[in-house]
PDBQT receptor file of N, H, CA, C and O in Angstrom, charges set to zero:
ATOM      1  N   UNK A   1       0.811  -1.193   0.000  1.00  0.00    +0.000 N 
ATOM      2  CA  UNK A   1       0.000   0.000   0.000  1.00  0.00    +0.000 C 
ATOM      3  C   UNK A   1       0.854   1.256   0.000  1.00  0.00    +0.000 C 
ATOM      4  O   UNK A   1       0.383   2.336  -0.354  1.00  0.00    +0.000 OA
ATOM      5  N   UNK A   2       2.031   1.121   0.372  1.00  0.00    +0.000 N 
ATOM      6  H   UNK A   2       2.414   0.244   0.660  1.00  0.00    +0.000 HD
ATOM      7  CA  UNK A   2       2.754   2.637   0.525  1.00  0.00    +0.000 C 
ATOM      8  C   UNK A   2       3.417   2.842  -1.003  1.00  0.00    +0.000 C 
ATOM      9  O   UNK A   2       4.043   3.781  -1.495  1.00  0.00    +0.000 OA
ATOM     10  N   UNK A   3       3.147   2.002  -1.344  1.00  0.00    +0.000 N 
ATOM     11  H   UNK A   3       2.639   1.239  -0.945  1.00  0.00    +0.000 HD
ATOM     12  CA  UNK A   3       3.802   2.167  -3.169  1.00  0.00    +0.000 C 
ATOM     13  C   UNK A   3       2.986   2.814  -3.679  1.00  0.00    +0.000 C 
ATOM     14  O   UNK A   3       3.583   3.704  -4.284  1.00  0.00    +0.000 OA
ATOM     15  N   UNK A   4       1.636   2.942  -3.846  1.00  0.00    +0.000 N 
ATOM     16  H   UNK A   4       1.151   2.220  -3.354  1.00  0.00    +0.000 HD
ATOM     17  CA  UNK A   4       0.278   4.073  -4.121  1.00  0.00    +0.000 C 
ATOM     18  C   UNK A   4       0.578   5.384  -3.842  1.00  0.00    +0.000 C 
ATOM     19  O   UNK A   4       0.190   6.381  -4.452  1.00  0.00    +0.000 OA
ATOM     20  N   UNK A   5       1.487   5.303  -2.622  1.00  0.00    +0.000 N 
ATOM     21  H   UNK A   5       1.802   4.494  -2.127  1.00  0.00    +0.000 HD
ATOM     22  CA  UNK A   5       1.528   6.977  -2.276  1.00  0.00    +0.000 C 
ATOM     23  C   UNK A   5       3.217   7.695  -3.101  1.00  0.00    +0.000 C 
ATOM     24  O   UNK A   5       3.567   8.820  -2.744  1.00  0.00    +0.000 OA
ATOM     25  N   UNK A   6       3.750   7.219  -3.741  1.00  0.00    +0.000 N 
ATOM     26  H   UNK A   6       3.466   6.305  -4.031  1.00  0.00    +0.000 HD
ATOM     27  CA  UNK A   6       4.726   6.972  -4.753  1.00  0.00    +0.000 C 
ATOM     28  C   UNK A   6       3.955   7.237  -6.221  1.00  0.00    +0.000 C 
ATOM     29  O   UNK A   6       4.004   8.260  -6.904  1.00  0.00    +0.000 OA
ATOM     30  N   UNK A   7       3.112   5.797  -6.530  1.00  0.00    +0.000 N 
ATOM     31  H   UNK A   7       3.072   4.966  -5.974  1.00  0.00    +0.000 HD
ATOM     32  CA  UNK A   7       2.647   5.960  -7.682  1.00  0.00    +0.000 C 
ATOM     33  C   UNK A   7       1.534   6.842  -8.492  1.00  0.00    +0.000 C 
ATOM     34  O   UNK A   7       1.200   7.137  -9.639  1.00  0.00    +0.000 OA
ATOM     35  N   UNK A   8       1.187   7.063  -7.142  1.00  0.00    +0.000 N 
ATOM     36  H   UNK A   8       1.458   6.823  -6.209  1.00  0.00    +0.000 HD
ATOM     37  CA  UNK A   8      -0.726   7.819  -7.946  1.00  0.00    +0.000 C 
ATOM     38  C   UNK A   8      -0.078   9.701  -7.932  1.00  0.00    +0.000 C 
ATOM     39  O   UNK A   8      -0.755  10.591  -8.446  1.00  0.00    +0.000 OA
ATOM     40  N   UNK A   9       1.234   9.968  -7.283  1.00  0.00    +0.000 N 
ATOM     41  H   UNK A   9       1.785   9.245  -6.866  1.00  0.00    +0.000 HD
ATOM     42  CA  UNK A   9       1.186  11.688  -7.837  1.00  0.00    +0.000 C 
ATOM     43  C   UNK A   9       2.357  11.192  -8.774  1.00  0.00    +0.000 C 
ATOM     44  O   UNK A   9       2.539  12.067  -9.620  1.00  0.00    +0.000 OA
ATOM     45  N   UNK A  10       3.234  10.116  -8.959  1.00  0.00    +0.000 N 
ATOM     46  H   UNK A  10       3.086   9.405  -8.272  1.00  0.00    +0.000 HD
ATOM     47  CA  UNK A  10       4.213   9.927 -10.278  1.00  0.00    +0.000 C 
ATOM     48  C   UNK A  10       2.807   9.720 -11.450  1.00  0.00    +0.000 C 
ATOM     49  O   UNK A  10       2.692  10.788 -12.052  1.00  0.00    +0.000 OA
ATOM     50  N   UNK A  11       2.113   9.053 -11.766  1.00  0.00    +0.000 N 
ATOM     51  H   UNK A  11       2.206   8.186 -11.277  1.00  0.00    +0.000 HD
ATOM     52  CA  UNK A  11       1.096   9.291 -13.010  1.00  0.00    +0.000 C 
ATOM     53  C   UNK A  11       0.210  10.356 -12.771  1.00  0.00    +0.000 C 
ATOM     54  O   UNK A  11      -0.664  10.477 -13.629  1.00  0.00    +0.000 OA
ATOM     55  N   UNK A  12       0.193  11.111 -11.901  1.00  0.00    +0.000 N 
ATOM     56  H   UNK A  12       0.903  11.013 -11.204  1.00  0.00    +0.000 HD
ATOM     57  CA  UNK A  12      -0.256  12.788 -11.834  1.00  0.00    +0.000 C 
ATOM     58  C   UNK A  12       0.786  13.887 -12.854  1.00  0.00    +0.000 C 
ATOM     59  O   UNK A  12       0.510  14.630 -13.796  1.00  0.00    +0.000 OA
ATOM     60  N   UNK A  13       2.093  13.559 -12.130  1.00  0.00    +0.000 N 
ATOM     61  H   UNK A  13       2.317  12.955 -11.365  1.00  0.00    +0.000 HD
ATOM     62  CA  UNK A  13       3.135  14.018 -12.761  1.00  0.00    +0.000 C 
ATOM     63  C   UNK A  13       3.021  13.772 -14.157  1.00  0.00    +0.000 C 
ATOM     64  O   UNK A  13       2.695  14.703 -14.894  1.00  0.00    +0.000 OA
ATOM     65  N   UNK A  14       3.149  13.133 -14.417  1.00  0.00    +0.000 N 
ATOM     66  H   UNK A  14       3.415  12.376 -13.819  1.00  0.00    +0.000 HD
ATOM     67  CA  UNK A  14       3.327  12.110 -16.049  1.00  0.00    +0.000 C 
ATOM     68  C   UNK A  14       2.373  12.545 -16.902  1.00  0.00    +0.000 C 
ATOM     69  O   UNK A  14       2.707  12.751 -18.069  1.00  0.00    +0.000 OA
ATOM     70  N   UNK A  15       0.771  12.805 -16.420  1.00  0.00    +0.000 N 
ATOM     71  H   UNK A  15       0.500  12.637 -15.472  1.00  0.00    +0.000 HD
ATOM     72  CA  UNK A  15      -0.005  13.159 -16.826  1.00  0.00    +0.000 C 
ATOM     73  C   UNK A  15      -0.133  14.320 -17.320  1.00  0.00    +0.000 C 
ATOM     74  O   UNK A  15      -0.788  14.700 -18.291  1.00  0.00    +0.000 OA
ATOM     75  N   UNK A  16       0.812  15.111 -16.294  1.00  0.00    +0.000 N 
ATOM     76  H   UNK A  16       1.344  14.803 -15.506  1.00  0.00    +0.000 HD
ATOM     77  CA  UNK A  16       0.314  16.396 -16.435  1.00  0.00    +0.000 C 
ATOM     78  C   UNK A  16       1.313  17.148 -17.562  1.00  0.00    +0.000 C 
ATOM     79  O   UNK A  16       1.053  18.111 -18.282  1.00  0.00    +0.000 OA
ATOM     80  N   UNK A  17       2.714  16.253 -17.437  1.00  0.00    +0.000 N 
ATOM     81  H   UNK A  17       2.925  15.470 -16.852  1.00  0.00    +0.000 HD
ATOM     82  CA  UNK A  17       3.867  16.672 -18.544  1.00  0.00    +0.000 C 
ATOM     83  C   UNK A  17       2.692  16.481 -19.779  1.00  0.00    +0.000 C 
ATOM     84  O   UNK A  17       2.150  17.321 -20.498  1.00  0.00    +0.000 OA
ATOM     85  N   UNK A  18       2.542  14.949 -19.695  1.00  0.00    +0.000 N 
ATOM     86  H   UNK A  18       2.982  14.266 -19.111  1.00  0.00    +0.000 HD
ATOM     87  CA  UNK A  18       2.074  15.096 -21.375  1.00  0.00    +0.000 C 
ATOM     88  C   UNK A  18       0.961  15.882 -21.925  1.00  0.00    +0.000 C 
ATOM     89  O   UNK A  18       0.733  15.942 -23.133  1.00  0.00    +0.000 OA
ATOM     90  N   UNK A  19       0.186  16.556 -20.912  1.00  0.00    +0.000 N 
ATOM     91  H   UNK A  19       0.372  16.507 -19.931  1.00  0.00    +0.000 HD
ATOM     92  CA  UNK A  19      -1.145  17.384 -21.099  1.00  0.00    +0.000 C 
ATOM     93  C   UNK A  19      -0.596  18.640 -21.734  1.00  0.00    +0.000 C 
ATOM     94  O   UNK A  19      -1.230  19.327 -22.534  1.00  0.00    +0.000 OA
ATOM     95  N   UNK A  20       0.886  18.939 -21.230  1.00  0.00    +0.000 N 
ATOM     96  H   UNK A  20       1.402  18.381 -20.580  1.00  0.00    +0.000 HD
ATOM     97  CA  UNK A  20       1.318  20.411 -21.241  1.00  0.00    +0.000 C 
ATOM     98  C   UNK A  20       2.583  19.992 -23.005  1.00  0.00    +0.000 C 
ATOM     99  O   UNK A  20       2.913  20.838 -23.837  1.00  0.00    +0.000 OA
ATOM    100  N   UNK A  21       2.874  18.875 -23.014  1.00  0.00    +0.000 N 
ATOM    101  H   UNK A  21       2.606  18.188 -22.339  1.00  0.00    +0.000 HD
ATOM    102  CA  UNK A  21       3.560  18.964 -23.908  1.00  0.00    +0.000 C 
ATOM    103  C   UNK A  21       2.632  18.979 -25.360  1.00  0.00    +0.000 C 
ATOM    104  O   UNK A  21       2.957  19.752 -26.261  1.00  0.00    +0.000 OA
ATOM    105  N   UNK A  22       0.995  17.708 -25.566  1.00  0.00    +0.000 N 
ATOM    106  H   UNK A  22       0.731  17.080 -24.834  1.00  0.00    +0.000 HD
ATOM    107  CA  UNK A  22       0.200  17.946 -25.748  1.00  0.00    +0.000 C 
ATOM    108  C   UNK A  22      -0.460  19.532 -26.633  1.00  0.00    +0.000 C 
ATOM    109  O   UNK A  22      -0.722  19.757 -27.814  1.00  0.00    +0.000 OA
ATOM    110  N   UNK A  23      -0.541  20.414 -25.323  1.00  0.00    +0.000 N 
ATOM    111  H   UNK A  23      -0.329  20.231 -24.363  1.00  0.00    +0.000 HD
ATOM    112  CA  UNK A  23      -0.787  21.460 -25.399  1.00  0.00    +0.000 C 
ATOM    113  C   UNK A  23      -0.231  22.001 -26.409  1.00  0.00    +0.000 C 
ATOM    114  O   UNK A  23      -0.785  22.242 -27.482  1.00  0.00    +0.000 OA
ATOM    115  N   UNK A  24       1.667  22.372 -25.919  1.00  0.00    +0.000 N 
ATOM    116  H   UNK A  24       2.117  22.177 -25.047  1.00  0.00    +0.000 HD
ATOM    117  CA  UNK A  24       2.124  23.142 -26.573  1.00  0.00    +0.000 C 
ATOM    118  C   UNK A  24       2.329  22.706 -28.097  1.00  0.00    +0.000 C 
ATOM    119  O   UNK A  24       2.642  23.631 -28.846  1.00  0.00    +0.000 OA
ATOM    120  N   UNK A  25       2.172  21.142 -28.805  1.00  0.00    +0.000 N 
ATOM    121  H   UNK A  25       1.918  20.390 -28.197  1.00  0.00    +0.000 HD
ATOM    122  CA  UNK A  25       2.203  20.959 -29.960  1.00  0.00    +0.000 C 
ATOM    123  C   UNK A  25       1.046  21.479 -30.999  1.00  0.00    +0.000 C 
ATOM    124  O   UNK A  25       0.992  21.732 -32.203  1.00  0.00    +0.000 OA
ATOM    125  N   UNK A  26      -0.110  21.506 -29.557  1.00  0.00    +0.000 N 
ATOM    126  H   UNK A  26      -0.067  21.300 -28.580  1.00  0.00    +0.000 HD
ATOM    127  CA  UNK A  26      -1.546  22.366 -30.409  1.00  0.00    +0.000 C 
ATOM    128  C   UNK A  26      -1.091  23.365 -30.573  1.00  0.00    +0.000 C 
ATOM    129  O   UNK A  26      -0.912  23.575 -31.772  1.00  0.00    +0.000 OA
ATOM    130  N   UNK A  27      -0.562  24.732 -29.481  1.00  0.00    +0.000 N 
ATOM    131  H   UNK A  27      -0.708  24.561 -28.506  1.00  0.00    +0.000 HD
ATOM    132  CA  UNK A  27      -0.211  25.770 -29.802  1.00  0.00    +0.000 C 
ATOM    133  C   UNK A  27       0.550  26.291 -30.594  1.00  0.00    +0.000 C 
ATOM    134  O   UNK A  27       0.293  27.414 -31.029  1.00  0.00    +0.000 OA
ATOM    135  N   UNK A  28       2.013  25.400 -31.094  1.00  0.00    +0.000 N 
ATOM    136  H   UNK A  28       2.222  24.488 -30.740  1.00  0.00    +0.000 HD
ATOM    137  CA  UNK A  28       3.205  26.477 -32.157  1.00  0.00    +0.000 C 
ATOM    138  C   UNK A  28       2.434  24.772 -33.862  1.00  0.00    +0.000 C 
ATOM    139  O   UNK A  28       3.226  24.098 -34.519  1.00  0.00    +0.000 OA
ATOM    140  N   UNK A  29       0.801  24.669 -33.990  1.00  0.00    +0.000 N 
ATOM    141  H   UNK A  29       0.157  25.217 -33.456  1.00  0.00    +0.000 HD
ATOM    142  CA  UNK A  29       0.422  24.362 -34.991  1.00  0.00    +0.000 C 
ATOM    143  C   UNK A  29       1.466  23.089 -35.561  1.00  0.00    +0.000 C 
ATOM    144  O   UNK A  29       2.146  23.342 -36.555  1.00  0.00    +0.000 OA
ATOM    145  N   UNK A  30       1.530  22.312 -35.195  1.00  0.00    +0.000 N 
ATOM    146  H   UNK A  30       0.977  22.106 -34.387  1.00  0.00    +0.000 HD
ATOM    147  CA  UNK A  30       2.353  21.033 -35.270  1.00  0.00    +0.000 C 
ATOM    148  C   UNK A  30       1.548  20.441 -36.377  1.00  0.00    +0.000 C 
ATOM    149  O   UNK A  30       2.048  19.931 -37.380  1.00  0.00    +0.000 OA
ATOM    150  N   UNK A  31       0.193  20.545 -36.121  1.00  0.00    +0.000 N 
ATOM    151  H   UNK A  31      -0.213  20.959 -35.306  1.00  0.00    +0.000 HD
ATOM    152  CA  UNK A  31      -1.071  19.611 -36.938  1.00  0.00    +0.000 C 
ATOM    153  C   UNK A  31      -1.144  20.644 -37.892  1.00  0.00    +0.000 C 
ATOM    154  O   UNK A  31      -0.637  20.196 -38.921  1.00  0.00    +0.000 OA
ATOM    155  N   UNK A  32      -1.403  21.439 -38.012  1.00  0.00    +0.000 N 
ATOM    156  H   UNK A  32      -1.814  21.803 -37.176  1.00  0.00    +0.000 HD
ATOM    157  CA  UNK A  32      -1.576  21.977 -39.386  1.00  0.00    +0.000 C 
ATOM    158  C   UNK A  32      -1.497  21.521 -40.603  1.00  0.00    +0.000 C 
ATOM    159  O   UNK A  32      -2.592  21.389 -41.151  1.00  0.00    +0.000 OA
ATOM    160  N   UNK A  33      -0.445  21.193 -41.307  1.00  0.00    +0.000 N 
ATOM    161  H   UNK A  33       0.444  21.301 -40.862  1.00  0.00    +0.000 HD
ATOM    162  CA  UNK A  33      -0.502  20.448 -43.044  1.00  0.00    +0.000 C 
ATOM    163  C   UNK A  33       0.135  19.282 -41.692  1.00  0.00    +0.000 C 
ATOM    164  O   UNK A  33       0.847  19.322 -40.689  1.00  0.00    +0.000 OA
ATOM    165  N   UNK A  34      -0.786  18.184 -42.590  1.00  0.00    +0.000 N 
ATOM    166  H   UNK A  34      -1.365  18.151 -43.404  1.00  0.00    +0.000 HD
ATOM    167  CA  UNK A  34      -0.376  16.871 -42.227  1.00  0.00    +0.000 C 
ATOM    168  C   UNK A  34      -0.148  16.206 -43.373  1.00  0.00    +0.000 C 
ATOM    169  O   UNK A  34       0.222  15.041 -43.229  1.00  0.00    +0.000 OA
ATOM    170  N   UNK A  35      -0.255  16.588 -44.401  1.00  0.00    +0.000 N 
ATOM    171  H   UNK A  35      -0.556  17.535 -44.517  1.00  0.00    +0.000 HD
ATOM    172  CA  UNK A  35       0.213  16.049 -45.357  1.00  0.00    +0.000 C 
ATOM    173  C   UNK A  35       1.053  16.848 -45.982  1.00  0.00    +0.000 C 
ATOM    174  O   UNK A  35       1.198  16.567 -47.172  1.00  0.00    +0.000 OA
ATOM    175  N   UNK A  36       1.663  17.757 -45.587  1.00  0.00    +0.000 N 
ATOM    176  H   UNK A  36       1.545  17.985 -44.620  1.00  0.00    +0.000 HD
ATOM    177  CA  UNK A  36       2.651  18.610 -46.630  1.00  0.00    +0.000 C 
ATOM    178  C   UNK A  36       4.071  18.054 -46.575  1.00  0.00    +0.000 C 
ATOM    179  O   UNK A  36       4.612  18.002 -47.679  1.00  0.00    +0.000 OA
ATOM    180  N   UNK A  37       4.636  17.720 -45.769  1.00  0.00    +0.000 N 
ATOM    181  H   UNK A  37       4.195  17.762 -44.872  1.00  0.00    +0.000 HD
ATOM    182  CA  UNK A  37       5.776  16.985 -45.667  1.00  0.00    +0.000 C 
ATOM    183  C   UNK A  37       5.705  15.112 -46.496  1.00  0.00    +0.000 C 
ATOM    184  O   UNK A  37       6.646  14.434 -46.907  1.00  0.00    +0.000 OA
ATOM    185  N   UNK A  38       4.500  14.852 -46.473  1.00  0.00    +0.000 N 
ATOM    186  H   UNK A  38       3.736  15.403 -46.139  1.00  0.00    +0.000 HD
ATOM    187  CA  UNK A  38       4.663  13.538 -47.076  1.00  0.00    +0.000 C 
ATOM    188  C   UNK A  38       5.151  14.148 -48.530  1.00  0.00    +0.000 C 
ATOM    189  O   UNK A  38       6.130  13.763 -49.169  1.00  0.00    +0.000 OA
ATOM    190  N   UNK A  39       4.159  15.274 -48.923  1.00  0.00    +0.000 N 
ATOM    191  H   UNK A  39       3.364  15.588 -48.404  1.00  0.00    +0.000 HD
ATOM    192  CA  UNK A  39       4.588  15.420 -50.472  1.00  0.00    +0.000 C 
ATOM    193  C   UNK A  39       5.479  16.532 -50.796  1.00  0.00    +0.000 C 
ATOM    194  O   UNK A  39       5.518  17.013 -51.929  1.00  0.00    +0.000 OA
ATOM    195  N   UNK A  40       6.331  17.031 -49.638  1.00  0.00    +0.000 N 
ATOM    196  H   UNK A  40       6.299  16.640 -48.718  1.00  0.00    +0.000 HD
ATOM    197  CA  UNK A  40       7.280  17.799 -49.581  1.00  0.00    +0.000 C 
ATOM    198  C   UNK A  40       8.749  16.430 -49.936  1.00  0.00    +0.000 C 
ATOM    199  O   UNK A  40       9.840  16.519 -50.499  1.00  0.00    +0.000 OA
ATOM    200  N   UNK A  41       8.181  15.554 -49.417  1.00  0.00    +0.000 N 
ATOM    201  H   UNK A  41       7.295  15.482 -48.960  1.00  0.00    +0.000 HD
ATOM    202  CA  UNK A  41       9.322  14.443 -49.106  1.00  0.00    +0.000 C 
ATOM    203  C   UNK A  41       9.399  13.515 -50.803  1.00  0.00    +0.000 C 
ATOM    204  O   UNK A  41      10.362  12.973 -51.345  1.00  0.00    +0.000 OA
ATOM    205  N   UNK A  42       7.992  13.646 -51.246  1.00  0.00    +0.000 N 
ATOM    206  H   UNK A  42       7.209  14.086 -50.806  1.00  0.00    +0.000 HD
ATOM    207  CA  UNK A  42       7.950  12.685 -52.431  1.00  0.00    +0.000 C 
ATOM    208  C   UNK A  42       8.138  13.242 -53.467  1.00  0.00    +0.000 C 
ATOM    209  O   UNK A  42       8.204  12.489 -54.439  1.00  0.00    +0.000 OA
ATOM    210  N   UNK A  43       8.375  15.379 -53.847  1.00  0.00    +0.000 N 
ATOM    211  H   UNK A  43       8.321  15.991 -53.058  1.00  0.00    +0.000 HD
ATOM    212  CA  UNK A  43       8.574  16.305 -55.165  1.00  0.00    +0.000 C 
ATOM    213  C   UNK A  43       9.768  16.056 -54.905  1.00  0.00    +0.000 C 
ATOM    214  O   UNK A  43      10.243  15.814 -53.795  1.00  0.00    +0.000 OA
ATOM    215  N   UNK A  44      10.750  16.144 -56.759  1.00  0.00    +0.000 N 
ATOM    216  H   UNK A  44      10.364  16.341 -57.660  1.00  0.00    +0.000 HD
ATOM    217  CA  UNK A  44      11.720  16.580 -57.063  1.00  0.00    +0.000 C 
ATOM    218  C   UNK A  44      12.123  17.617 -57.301  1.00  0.00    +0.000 C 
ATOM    219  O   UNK A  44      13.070  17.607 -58.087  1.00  0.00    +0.000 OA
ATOM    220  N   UNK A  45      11.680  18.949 -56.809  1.00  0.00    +0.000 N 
ATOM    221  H   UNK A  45      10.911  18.957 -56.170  1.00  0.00    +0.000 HD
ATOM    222  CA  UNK A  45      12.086  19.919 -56.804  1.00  0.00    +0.000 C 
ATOM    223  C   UNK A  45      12.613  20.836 -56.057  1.00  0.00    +0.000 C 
ATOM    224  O   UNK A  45      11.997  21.417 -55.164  1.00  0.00    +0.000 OA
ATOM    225  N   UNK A  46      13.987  21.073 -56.413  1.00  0.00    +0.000 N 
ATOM    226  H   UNK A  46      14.487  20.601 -57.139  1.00  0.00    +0.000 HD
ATOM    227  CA  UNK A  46      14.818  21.400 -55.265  1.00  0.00    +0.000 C 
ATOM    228  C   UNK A  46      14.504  23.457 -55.091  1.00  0.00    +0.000 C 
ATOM    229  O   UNK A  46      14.148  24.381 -55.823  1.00  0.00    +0.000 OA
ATOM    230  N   UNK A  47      14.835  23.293 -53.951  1.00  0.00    +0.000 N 
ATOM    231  H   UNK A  47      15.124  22.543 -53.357  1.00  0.00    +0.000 HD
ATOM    232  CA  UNK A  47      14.741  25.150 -53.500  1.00  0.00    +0.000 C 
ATOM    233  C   UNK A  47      15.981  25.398 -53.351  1.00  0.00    +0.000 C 
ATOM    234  O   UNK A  47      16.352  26.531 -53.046  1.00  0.00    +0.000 OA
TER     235      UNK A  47
């Protein structure tokens, strides 16, 4: 039972990183073109 008081704020912790990392990939638009890099990756045309 004293391993609960260890584990339940370590997956609080854990939770809360990935809520905030999460977050910030919504915020600087990560999702935006989800396909522009596939066909950024598959043109031969160089810049």
């Amino acid at each position: 039972m004293d391993i609960l008081i260890v584990l339940i704020p370590l997956a609080l912790i854990l939770a809360g990183v990935w809520l905030a990392t999460f977050l910030w990939s919504l915020h600087s638009q990560q999702y935006e073109d989800l396909e522009g890099a596939a066909h950024r990756a598959l043109s031969d045309e160089d810049r």
